[in-house]
C-alpha positions in Angstrom: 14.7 -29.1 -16.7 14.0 -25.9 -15.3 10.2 -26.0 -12.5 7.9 -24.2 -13.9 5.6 -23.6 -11.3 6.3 -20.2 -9.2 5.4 -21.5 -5.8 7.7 -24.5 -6.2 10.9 -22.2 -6.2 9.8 -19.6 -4.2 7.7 -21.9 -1.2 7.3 -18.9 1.0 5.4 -17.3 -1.9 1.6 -16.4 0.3 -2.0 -17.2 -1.7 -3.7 -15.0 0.2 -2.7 -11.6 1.1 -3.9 -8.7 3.1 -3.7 -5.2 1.3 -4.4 -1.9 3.4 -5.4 1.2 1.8 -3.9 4.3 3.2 -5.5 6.9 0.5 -7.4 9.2 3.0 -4.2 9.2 5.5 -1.0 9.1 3.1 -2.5 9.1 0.3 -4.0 12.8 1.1 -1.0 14.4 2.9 1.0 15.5 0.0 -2.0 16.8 -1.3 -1.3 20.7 -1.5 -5.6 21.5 -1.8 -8.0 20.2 1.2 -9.8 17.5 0.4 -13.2 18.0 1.8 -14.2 15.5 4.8 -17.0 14.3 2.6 -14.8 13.0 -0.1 -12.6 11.3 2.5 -15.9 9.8 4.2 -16.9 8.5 0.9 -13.9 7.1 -0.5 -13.2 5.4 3.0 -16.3 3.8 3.2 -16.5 2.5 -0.5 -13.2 0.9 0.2 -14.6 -1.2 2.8 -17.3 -2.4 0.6 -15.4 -3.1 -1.9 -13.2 -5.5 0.5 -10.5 -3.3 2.4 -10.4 -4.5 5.9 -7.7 -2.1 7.0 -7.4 1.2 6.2 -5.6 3.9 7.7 -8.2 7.1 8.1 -6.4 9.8 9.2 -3.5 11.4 11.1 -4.1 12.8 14.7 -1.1 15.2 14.7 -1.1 18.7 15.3 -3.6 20.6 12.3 -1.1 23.5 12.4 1.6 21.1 10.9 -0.8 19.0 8.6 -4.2 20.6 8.1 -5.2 18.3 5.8 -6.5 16.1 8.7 -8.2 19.3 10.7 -11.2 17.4 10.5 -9.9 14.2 11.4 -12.3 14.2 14.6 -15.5 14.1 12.1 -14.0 11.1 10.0 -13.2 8.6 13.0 -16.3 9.7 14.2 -18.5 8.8 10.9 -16.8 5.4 10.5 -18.2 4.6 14.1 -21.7 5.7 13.6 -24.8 4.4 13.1 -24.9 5.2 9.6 -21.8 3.6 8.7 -22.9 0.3 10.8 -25.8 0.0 9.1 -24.3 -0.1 5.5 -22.0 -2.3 6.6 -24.6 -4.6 7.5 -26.6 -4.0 4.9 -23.9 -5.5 2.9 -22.8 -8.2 4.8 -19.7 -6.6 6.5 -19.1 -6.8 10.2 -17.5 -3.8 11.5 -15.7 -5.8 13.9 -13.6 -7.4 10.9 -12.4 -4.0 10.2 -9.5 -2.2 11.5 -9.2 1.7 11.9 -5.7 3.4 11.4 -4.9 6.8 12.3 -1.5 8.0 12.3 0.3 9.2 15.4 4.0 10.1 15.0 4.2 12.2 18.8 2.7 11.4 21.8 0.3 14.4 21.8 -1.2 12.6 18.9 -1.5 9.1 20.5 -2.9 11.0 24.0 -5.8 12.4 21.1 -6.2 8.9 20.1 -6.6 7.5 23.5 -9.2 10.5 24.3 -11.7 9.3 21.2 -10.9 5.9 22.0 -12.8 6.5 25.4 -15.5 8.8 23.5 -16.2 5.9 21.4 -14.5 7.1 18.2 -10.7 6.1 18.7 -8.8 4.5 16.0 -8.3 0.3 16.7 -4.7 0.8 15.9 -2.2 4.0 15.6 0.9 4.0 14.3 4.5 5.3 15.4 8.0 6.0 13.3 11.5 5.4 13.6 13.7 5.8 11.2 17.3 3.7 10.5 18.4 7.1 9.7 18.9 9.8 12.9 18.9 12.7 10.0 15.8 11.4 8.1 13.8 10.8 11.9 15.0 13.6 12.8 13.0 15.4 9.8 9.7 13.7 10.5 9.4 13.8 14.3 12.0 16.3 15.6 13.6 14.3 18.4 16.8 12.2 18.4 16.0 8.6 17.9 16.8 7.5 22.0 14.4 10.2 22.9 11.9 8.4 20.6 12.3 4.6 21.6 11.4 6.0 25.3 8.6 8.2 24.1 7.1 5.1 21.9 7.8 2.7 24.5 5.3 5.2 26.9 3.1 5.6 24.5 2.1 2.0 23.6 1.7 1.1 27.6 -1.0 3.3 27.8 -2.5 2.6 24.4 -2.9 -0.3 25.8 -4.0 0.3 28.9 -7.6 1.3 26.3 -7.1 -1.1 24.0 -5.5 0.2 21.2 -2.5 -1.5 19.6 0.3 0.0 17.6 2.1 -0.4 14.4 5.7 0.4 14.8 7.0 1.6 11.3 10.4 1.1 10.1 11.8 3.4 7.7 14.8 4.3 5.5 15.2 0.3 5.2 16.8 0.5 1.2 18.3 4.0 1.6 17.6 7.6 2.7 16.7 11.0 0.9 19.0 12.6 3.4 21.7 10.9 4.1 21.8 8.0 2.2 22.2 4.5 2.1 21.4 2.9 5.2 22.2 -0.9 6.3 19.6 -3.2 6.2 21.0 -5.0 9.3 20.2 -1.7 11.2 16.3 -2.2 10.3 16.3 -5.8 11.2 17.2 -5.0 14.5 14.6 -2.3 15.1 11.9 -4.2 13.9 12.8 -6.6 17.4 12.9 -3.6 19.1 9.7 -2.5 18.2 8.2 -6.5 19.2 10.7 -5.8 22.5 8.9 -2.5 23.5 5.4 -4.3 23.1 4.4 -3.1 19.4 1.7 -5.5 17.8 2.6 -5.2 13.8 5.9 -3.9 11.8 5.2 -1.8 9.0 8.5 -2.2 7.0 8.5 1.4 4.8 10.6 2.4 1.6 9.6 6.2 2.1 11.1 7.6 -1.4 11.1 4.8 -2.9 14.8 3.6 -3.0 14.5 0.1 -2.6 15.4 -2.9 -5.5 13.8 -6.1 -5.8 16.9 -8.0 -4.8 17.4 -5.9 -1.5 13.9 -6.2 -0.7 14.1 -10.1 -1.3 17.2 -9.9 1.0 15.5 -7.5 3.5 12.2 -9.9 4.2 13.9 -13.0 4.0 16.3 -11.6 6.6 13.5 -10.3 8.8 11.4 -13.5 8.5 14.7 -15.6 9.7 14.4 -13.4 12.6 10.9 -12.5 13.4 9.6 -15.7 11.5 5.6 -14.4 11.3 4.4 -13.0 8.3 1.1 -11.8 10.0 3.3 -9.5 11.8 5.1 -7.7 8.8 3.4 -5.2 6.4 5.7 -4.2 3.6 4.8 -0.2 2.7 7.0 0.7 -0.7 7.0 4.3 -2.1 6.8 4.6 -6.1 9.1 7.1 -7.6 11.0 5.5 -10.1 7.9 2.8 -12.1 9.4 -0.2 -10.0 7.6 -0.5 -6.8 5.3 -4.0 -8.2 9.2 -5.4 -8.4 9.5 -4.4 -4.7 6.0 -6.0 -4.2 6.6 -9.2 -6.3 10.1 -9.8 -4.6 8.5 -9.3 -0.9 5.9 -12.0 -1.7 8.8 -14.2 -2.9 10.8 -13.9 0.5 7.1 -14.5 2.4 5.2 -11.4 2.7 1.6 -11.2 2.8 0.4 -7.8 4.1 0.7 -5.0 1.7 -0.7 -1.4 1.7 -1.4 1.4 -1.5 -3.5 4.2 -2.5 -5.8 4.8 -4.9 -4.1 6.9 -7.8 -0.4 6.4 -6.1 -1.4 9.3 -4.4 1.1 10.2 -1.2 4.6 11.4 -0.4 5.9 13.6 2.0 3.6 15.9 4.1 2.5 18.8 1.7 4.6 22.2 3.0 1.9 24.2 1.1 -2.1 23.9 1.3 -4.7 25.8 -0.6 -3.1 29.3 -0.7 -1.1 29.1 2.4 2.0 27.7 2.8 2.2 25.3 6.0 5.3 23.5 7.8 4.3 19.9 7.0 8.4 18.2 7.5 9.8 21.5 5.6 11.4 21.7 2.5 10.6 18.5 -0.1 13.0 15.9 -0.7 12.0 15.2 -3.6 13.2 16.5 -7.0 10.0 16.9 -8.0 7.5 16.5 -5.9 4.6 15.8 -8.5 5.9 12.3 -9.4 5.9 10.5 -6.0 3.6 8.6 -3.6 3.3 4.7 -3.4 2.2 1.8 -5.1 -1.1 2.3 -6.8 -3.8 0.5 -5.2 -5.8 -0.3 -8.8 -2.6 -1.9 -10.6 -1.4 -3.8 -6.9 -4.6 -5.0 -7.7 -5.1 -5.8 -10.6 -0.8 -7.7 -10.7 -2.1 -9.5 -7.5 -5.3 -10.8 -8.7 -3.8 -12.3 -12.0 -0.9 -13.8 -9.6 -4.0 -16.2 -8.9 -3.1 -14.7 -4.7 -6.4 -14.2 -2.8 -7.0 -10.5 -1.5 -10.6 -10.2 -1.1 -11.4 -7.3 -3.1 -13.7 -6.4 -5.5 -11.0 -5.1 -8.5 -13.5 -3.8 -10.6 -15.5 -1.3 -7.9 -11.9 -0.3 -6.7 -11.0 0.4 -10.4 -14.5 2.6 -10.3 -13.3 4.6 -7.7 -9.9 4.9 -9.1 -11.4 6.6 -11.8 -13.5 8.7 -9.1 -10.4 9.5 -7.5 -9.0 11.6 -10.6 -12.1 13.7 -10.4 -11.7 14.4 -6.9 -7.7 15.6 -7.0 -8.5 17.4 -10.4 -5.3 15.8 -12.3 -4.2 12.7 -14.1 -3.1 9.9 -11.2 -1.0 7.1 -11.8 -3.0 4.3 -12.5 -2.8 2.6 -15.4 -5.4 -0.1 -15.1 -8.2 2.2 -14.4 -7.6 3.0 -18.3 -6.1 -0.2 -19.7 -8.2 -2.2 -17.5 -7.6 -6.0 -16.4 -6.3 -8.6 -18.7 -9.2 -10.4 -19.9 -8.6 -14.0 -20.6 -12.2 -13.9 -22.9 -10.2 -11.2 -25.1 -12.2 -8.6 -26.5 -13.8 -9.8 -29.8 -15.4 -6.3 -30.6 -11.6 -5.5 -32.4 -11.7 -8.4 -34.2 -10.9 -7.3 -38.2 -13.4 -8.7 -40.2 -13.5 -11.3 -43.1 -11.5 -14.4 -41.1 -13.9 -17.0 -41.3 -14.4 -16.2 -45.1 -10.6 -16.1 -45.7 -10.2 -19.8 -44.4 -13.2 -21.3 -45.8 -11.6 -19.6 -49.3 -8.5 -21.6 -48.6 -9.6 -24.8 -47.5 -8.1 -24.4 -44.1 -9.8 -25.5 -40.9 -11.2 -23.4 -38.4 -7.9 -23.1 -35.6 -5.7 -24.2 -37.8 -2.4 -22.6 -36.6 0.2 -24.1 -39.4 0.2 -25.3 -42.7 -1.6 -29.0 -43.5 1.9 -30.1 -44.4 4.0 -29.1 -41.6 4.8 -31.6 -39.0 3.1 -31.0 -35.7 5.7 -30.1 -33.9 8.6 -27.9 -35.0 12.0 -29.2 -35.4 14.6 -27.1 -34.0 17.9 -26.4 -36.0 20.7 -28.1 -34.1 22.7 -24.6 -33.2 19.4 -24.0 -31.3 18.7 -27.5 -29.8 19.4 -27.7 -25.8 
């Protein structure tokens, strides 16, 4: 007979994940209008009460390239003031429980970081790039990919040295919007070299969303075979084609149990264009159309995660508030479609109920449940053709 139960075939399969937002940082960068810093401050902070223990809240490279984050000084600064200390105790939270992101592709950026961190408003953990593609890294950082291993190697030694840690990213796993596909054996190996050079966490990135649910089965069970600790993977997967929860389901199958999203899907490549003003974000889009891209939306992750029965800590129904908050905010239509279609409740929702029911089956004679006729048997007797 085939086993029912889900965790018996796939026993990596976590019950308790983590799940990162990354709205203020990704999220925001292929935004082409500035998103004022008290937007970002409050949809930040609301994240955290609503249960997001890591969240990436800015980007520390230079505001000429990516001026969405010109105020990125002001945000890491709020989120370690007094102001936000005291809400989080207020409601329970200790801010020590909570990790702070920002985004540091050069080493310009993760000298800035290193700077706050000794003001007393530096990010806990930064984040680096390679990708398995020399075109596509290339694109995002400008330097060959040898001159990068060196320059990230230097750079985490003296993050360090203050106490931050970094995330090395692996992109262009499934495939690449320049050059194309890419081997999944070439990712494998620089996730070790990230461990090698003294990175503390892998995120493992489909950028453009290429990736398939088998490949990215394959991918993490290969990765775990290697590197066999899930608390050091974080699976990061671009939705541009409706099949990203596939990508997410398939990484929980091979063992994965750190995840990230955005409210509204929102994200994609850094915006060339902002306000009125075009700026140089990484150049021309890749995209063939740039308004139906970003990652996995935060509210439906969710929401699929939550009626998996996999503990995630959130509170679904604030973070499905401030999905709807989010719209507002950007001025268009995002991708969710729980914040409209809400969760699936198992108490139904009487209120559509046609009327007149009850009367019908006290008119028949039939009893209250009754799902067949008196007279049937109880259970239904298959024609042979259709018998096992």
């Amino acid at each position: 007979m085939t086993e029912y139960d889900f965790w018996k075939i796939f026993s990596r399969m976590p019950k308790k994940v983590t799940i990162g937002d990354i709205t203020l940082r990704d999220g925001l960068q292929h935004e082409e209008k500035f998103v004022s810093t008290a937007a970002k401050i409050f949809y930040g902070e609301e994240m955290i009460l609503a249960g997001c223990r890591e969240i990436e809240l800015t980007n520390l490279g230079s505001p000429e390239g990516i001026p969405q984050f010109r105020d990125a000084q002001q945000v890491l600064a709020y989120f370690r003031g007094e102001r936000f200390k005291k809400r989080c105790e207020k409601a329970g939270i200790s801010c020590d429980d909570i990790t702070f992101t920002a985004v540091t592709i050069r080493e310009t950026a993760v000298d800035t970081a290193i700077e706050f961190k000794k003001r007393g408003i530096g990010p806990d953990r930064i984040l680096m790039m390679v990708s398995t593609d020399p075109e596509h890294h290339f694109a995002n950082s400008g330097s060959t990919l040898s001159q990068y291993w060196k320059e990230a190697e230097r750079c985490i030694k003296k993050a360090a040295d203050v106490g931050i840690k970094m995330c090395g990213t692996v992109s262009t796993i499934w495939g690449s919007p320049i050059t194309g596909a890419t081997k999944l054996e070439d990712a494998v190996e620089f996730s070790k070299r990230w461990l090698e050079i003294g990175a503390y966490d892998i995120e493992h990135a489909d950028h453009d969303g290429s990736a398939s649910a088998d490949q990215v089965y394959r991918y993490f069970s290969m990765v775990l075979d290697e590197i066999p600790y899930p608390e050091v993977h974080l699976a990061h997967f671009h939705e541009t084609k409706r099949i990203a929860s596939a990508s997410v389901l398939a990484a929980l199958q091979a063992g994965i149990n750190r995840f990230e999203g955005t409210l509204g899907g929102l994200g994609g490549q850094p915006t060339n264009f902002l306000d009125d003003c075009p700026v140089r974000g990484t150049g021309e889009y890749y995209y063939r159309d740039p308004r139906y891209v970003g990652l996995i939306t935060m509210e439906d992750l969710l929401v699929m995660i939550d009626e998996l029965g996999i503990e995630h800590g959130y509170d679904v129904d604030r973070v499905l508030w401030l999905g709807a908050k989010m719209e507002k905010t950007i001025g268009r239509r995002l991708r969710s479609e729980a914040i409209y279609n809400g969760r699936t409740m198992k108490e139904g929702h009487p209120e559509f109920a046609r009327p007149g029911l009850p009367k019908l089956i006290q008119k028949l004679g039939e009893e209250p449940g009754q799902k067949i006729p008196k007279d049937w048997a109880a259970k239904a007797v298959l024609p042979e053709k259709h018998r096992p």
